[in-house]
Short mmCIF file of the C-alpha atoms (twelve columns), coordinates in Angstrom:
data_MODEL
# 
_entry.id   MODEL 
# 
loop_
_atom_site.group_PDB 
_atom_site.id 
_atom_site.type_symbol 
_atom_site.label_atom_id 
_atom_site.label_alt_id 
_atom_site.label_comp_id 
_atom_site.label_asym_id 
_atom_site.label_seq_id 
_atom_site.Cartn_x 
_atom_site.Cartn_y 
_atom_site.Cartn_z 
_atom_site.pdbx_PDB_model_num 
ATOM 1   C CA . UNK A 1   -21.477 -16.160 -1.901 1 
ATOM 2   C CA . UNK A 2   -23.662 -12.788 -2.419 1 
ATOM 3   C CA . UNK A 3   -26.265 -11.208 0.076  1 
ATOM 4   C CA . UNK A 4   -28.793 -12.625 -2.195 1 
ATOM 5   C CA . UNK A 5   -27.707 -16.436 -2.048 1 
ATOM 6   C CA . UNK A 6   -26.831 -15.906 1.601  1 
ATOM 7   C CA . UNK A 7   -30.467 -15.110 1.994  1 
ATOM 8   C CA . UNK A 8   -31.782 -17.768 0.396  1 
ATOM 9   C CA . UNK A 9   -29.555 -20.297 2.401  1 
ATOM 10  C CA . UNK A 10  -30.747 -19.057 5.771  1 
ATOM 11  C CA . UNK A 11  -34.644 -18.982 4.629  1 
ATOM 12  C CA . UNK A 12  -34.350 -22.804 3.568  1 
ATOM 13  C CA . UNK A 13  -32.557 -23.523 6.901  1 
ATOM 14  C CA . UNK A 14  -35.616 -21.424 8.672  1 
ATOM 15  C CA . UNK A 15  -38.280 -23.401 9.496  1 
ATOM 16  C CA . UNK A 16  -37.116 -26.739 12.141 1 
ATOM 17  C CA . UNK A 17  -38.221 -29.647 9.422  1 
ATOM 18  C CA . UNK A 18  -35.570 -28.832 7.049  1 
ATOM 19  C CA . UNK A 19  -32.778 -27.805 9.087  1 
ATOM 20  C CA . UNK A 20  -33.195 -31.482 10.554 1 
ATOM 21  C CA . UNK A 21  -32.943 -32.827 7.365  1 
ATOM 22  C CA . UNK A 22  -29.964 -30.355 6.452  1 
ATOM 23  C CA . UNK A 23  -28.438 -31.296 9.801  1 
ATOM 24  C CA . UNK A 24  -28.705 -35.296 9.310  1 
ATOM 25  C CA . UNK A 25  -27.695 -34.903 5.564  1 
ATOM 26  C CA . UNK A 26  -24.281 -33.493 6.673  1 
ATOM 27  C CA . UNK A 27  -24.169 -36.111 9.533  1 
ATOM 28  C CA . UNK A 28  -24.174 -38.266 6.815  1 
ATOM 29  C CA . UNK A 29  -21.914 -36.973 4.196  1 
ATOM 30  C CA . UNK A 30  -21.366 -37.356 0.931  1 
ATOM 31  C CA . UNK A 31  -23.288 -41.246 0.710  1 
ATOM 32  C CA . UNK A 32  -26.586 -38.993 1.497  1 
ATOM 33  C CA . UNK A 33  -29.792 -41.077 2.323  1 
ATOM 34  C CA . UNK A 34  -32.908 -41.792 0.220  1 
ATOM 35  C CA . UNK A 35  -36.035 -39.660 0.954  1 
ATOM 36  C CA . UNK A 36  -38.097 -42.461 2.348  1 
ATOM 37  C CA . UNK A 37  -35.240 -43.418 5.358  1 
ATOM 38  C CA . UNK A 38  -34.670 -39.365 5.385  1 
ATOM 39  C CA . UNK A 39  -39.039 -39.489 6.646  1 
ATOM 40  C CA . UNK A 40  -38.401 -42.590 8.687  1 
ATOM 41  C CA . UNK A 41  -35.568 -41.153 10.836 1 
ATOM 42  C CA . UNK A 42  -36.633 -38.002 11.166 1 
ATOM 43  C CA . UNK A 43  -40.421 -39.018 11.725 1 
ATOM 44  C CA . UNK A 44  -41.564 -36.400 8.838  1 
ATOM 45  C CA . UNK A 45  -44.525 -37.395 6.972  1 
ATOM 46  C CA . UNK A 46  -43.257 -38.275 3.010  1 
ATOM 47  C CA . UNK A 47  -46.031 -35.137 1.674  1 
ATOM 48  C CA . UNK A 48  -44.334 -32.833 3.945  1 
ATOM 49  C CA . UNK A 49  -41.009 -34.014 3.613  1 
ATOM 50  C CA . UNK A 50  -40.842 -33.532 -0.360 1 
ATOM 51  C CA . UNK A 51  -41.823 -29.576 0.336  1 
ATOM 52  C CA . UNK A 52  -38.682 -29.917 2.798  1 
ATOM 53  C CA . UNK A 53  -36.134 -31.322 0.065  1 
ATOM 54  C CA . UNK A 54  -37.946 -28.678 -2.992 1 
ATOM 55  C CA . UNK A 55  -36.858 -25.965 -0.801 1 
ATOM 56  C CA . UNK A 56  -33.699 -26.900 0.618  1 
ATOM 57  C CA . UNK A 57  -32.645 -27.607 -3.082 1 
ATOM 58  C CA . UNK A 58  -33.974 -24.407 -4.269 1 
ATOM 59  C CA . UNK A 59  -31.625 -22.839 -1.359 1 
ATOM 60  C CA . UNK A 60  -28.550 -24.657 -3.026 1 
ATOM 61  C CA . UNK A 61  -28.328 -26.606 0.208  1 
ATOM 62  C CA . UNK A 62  -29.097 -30.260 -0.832 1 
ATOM 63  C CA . UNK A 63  -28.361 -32.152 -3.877 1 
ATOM 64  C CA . UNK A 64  -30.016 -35.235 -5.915 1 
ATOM 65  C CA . UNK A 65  -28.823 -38.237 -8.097 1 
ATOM 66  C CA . UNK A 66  -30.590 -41.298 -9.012 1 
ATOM 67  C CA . UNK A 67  -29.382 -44.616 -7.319 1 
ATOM 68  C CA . UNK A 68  -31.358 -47.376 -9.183 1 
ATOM 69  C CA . UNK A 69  -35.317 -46.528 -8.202 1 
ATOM 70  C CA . UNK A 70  -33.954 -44.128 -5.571 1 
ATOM 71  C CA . UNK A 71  -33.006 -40.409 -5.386 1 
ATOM 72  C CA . UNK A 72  -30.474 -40.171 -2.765 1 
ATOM 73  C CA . UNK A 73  -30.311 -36.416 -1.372 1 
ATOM 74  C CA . UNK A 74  -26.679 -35.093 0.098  1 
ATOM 75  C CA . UNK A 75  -25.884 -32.165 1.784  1 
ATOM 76  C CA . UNK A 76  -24.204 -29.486 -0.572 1 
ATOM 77  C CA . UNK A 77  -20.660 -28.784 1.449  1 
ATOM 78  C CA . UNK A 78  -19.423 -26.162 -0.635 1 
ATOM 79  C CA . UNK A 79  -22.066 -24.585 -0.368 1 
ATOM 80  C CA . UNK A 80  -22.368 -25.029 3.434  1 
ATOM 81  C CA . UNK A 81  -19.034 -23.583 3.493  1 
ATOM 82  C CA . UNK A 82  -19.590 -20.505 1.417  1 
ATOM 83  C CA . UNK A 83  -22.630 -20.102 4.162  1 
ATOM 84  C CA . UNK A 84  -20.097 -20.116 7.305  1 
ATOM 85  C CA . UNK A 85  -17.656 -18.019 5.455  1 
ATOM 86  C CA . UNK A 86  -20.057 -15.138 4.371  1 
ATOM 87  C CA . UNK A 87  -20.908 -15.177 8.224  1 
ATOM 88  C CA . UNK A 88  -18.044 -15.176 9.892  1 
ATOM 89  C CA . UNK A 89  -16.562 -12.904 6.844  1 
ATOM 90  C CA . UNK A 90  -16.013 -9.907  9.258  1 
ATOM 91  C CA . UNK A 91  -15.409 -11.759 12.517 1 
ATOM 92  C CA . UNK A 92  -13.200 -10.256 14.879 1 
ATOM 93  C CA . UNK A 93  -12.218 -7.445  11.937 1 
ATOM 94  C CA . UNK A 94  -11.156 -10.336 9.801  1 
ATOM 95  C CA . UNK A 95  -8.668  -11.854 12.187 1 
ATOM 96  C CA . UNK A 96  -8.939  -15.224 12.917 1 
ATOM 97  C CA . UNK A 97  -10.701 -15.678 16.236 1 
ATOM 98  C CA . UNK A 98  -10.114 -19.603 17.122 1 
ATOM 99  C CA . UNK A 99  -8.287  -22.157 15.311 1 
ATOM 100 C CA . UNK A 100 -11.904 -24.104 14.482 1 
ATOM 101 C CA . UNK A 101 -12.995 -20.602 12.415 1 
ATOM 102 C CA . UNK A 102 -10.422 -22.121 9.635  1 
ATOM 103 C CA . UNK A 103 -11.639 -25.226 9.364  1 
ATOM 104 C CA . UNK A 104 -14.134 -26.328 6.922  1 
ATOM 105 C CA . UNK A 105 -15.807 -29.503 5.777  1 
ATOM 106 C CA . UNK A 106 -15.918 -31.427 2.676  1 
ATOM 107 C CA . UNK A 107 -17.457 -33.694 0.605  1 
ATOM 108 C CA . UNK A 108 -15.267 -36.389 0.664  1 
ATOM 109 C CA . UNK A 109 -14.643 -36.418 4.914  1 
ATOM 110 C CA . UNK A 110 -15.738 -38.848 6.765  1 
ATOM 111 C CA . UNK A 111 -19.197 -38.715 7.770  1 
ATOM 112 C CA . UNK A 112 -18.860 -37.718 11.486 1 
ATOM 113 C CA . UNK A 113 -19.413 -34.227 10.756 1 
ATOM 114 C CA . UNK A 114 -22.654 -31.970 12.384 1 
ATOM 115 C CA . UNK A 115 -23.678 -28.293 12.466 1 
# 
């Protein structure tokens, strides 16, 4: 991940609507959840909540496939992980500093996983 993309992540994280969204997509894992459950759990109006999912998409953060009539949005791991490890790139002079720094998530663990 470059400056540029690392940017681009942390502006569509930026703003508390769509890092809840980001945060319950990666609850959720790779099965994702439709948009209309996504407003319903979150309590974000469906108007406001398609600006949320445009922009977290445009960040590379969330992905979209068609399931039937629905569009079922996921978090995108990788590129959660590329995130974490541009951040904590330099940490401690590039030593490891705990044994979590190493660990990453992935798109096919289970769906325990938060931020």
């Amino acid at each position: 991940m470059d400056t540029s993309q690392a940017l681009a992540a942390l502006t569509g994280l930026a703003q508390e609507s769509r890092l809840a969204v980001f945060r319950l997509l990666v609850k959720l894992g790779p099965a994702g959840m439709a948009a209309t459950r996504i407003a319903e759990e979150l309590g974000i109006p469906s108007s406001s909540l398609s600006f949320h999912l445009k922009e977290l998409s445009h960040a590379g953060l969330i992905s979209a496939r068609q399931e039937s009539r629905f569009i079922i949005y996921s978090a995108n791991f990788e590129a959660m992980n590329s995130l974490l490890a541009f951040l904590t790139e330099n940490c401690c002079g590039g030593n490891p500093c705990a044994p979590s720094a190493a660990k990453q998530c992935s798109a096919g663990a289970t769906a325990d996983h938060t931020l």
